[in-house]
N, C-alpha and C positions, 0 to 999 in steps of 0.2 A: 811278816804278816801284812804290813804296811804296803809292800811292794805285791802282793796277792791281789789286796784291794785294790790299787791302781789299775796293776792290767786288767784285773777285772771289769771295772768300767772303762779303759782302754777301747776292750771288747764287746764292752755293748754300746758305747759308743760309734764305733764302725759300724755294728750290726745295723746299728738305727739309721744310719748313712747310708746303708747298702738295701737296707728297706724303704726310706721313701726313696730311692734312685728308683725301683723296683715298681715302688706305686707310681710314680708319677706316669714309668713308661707303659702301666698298665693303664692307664686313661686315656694314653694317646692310643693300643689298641681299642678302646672301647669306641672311641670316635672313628678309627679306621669300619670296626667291624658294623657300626648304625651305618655309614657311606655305601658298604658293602651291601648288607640289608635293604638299605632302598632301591639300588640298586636291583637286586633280585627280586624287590617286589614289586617293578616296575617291567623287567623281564618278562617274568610270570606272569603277569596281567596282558601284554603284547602277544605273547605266545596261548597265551589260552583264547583271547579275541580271534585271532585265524584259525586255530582250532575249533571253536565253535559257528565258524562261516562255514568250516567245509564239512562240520559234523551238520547243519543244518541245509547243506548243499545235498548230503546223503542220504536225508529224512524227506526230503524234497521228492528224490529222483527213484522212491519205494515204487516198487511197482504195484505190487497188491496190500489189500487189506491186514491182513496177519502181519507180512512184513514191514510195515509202516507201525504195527502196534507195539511190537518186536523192538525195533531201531527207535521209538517214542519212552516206552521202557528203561532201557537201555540208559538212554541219556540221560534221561530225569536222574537216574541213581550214581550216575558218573556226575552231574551237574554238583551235588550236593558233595564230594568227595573235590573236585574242583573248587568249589568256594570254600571249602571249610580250609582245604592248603592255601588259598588265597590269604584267607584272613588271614592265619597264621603266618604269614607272609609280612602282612600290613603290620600286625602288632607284635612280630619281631625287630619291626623297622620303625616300630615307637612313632606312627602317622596319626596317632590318637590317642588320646588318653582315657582308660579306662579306670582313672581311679575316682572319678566322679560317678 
């Protein structure tokens, strides 16, 4: 019986060894994947800034009326589908805090 109990906390012994081994290397992905995240939300923001130069290159170059309200449309509702991936962008990548 005596010797049950031993390796039983033998084994949870190890366990707990083998768990913070486990935690600790999960923090180091946690700071990999914030590096990551800013990253891509600094992408995103670049990539969306020339896409809205040439999206308003193209609102520009409307030739008639309808089509200019058409392409005016358009973007408004694309603009909002754009910022709101942005944000989520920003506040995957923890650039603010929104706990205040």
């Amino acid at each position: 019986m005596l010797d049950k109990r031993k390796s039983l906390i033998i084994n949870i012994e190890q366990q707990k060894k083998i768990n913070d081994e486990t935690h600790n290397h999960h923090h180091d992905n946690i700071e990999n994947s914030l590096d990551n995240s800013k990253t891509t939300a600094i992408v995103l923001s670049l990539a969306l800034l020339v896409h809205n130069i040439f999206e308003g290159m193209a609102i520009g170059m409307s030739p008639d009326l309808p089509k200019l309200i058409t392409m005016v449309v358009a973007s408004c509702s694309h603009k909002f589908i754009e910022a709101f991936s942005l944000g989520l962008s920003f506040l995957e990548a923890n650039w603010f805090d929104c706990s205040s």
